[in-house]
N, C-alpha and C positions, 0 to 999 in steps of 0.2 A: 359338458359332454354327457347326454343323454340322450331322453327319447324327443324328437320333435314330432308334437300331433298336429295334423294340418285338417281343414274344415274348409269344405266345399259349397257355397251358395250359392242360390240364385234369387233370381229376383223378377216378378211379374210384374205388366204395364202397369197395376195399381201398387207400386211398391210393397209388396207382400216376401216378405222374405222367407224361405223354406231350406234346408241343409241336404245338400245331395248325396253327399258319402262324406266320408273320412280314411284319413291314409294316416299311417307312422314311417319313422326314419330313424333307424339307429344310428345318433350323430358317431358315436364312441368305435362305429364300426367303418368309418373311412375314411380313408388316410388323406392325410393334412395337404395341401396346397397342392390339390390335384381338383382336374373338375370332375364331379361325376354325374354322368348322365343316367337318373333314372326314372323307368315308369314304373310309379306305382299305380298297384290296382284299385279304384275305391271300393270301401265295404258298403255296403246295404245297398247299392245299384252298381248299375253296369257304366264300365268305363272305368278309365284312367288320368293320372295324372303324370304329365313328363316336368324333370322339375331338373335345371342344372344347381348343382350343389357343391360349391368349394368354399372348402375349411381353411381360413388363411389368418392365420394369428397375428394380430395389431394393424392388418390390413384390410379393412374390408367397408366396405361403403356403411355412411351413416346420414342422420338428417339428424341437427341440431336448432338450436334458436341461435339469434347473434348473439346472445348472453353468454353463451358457452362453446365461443368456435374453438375449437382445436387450438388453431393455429395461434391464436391470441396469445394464447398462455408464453411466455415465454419461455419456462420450464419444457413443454412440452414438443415446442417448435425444436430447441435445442435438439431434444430428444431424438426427435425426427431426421433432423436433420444429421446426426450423425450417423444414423441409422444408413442413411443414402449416399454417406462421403465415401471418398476414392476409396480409403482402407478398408471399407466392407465391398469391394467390387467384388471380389469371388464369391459372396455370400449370396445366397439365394439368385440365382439370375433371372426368375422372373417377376419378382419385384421387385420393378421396377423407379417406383416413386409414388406419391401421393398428387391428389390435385384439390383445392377444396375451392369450393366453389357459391359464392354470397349471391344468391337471390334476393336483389333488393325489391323491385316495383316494376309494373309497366304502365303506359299513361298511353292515350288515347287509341285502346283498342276498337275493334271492330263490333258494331253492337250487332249479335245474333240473335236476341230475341226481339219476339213484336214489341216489347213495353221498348225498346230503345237502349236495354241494357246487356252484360253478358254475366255470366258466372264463369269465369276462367281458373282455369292452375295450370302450374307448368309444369311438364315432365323434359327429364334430361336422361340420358344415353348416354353413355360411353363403354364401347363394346357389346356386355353382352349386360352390363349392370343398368337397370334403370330404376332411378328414384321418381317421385313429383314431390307437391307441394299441395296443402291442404287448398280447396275450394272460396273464392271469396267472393259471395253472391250479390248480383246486381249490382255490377262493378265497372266502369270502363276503365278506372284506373288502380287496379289492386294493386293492395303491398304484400307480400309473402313474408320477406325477412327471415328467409330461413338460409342456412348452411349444408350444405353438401359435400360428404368427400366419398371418391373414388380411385381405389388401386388403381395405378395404371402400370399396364402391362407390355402398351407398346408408346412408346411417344410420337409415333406416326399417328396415332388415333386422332380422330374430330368427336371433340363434344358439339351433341345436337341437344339444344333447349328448342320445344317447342311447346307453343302457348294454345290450350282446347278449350271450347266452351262444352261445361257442364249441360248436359242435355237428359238430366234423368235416367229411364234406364234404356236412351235411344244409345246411339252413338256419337262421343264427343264431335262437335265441330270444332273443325281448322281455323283458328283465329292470326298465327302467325309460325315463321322460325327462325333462327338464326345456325349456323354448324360456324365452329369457330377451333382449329389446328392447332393441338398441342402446342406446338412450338411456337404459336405467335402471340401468347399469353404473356403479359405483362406482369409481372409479379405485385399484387396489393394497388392495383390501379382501376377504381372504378369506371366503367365503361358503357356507352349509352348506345346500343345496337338497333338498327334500323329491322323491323319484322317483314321478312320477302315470305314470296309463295311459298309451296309444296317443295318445287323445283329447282328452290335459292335462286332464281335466276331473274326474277321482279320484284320489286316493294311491293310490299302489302299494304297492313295501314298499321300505324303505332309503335312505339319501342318501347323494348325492356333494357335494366337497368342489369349489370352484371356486376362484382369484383371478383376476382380468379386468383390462388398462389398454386404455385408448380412447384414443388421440391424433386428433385430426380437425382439419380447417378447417371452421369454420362458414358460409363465404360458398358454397363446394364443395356444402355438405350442404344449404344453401338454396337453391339453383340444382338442383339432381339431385332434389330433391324434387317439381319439375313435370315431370319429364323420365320414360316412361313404365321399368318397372321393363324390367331384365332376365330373361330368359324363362330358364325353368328346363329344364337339359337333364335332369335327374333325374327319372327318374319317379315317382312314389311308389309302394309296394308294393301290391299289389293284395291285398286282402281274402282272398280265397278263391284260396290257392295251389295250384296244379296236384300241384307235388310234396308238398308237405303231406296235401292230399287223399291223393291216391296211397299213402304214408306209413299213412295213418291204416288207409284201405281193406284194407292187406296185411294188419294188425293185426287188425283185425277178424274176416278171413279167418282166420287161424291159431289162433284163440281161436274161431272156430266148428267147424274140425274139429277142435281138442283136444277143447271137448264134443263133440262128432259121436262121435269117436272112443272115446270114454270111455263113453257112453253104449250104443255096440255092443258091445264089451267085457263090459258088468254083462248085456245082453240074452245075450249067447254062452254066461255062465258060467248065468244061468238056466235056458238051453233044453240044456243039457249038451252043447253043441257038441264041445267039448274035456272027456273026464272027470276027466283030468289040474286042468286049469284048473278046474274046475267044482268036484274035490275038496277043492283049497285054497281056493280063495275061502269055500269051507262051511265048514272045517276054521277060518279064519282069524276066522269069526263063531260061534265057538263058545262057548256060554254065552246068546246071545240067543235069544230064541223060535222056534221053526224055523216055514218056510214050509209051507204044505199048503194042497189044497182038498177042503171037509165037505160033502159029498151027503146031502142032509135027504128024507125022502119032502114030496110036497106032493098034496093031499088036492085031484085036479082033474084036466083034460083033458091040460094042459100040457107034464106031466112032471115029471120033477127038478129044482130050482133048486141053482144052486151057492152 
């Protein structure tokens, strides 16, 4: 319970890293398992930061190794678990259970780069909480091996894993996802998930490996179930990206004056611009039919036809 200082970066096409502002947060000034919504303002430039910020004692998302899951422990599990039995139903109603969540591997992903390979990691959601998982470069089939847990607050919620390929400092690409319903989770049962589109609703290419434990109170999860959801501070990504556009547009551009360019080039060497130029390019097509134009009489007003 203190001061959190936060640091604002950024980052140019040549990886140059530069600090934008800084913002503080007196933790010790708000109050416990409430969200709060604040903007701060950054110092040394303009602009802000909005940042949801709730204080929840022994519940709150982490990212561990498998060396150190949670849940392993059997001391701890206990813990947990009593924590979420029937006798604490009136205690805290909106936590409502844990979920922790083993990122094992995925295998034959989609290769997004020209050499054939991807840099992938996985980020996961639930609610408003998102973790990922460290980057594993030039990979089609990375391991993470990492642990995730996250509060849950409604057991209606869908955890969404999806898998991006690292792209510098463009915009990750869509390599795969899966959304997968609280309630259909199998408690300690390794799971081998097929990666569909954007829109869940086609295979992609590849799968990732999951195992999942749910601990919950069900009186918790029946009660928050008529209680209205909480609102997502996350926006979802919008369709048509400015910088993507942008991206594409330069592309286009460049590949229209290389033809542009290529094509005044063979016009220069035709009209003997340059003799030098003009000699080789002839010299270079030697053996093929040479160029001319055949003046024929034509038997009329007209004149010559070429």
């Amino acid at each position: 319970m203190g001061i959190l200082d936060i640091e604002v970066w950024g980052k140019d096409s040549k990886k140059h890293e530069e600090r934008l502002g800084t913002c503080k947060v007196d933790i010790s000034a708000l109050p416990l398992k409430q969200a709060n919504c604040l903007e701060l303002p950054l110092d040394s430039c303009l602009g802000a930061l909005l940042m949801l910020v709730t204080l929840t004692p022994c519940a709150g998302v982490s990212v561990s190794d498998l060396c150190v899951c949670p849940l392993a422990d059997p001391s701890e599990r206990k813990q947990i678990t009593q924590r979420y039995c029937l006798q604490n139903s009136l205690k805290d109603m909106k936590d409502v259970g844990i979920l922790q969540v083993k990122v094992l591997k995925a295998a034959d992903l989609l290769a997004a780069d020209f050499s054939g390979k991807s840099d992938p990691f996985c980020l996961l959601e639930l609610g408003n909480d998102r973790l990922q998982t460290h980057t594993v470069y030039k990979n089609l089939n990375p391991e993470w091996n990492k642990v995730f847990t996250f509060p849950i607050k409604d057991i209606h919620d869908v955890l969404e894993v999806t898998v991006f390929d690292e792209d510098g400092d463009k915009p990750p690409d869509f390599l795969g996802k899966v959304a997968i319903p609280l309630l259909s989770i199998k408690d300690g049962q390794p799971n081998c998930y097929v990666l569909k589109n954007k829109d869940l609703e086609q295979a992609f290419k590849g799968v990732i490996y999951l195992e999942m434990d749910i601990i919950y109170n069900p009186v918790k999860a029946s009660i928050r179930t008529f209680t209205p959801r909480e609102k997502r501070f996350v926006e979802d990504s919008r369709k048509l990206s400015k910088k993507i556009l942008s991206r594409d547009v330069d592309r286009v551009k460049r590949i229209t004056m290389a033809i542009w360019n290529t094509m005044q080039f063979l016009k220069s060497c035709f009209q003997w611009e340059s003799t030098l130029r003009s000699t080789i390019a002839f010299v270079s097509h030697k053996g093929e039919p040479p160029l001319y134009m055949k003046c024929t009489p034509f038997s009329g007003d007209i004149g010559p036809s070429l």
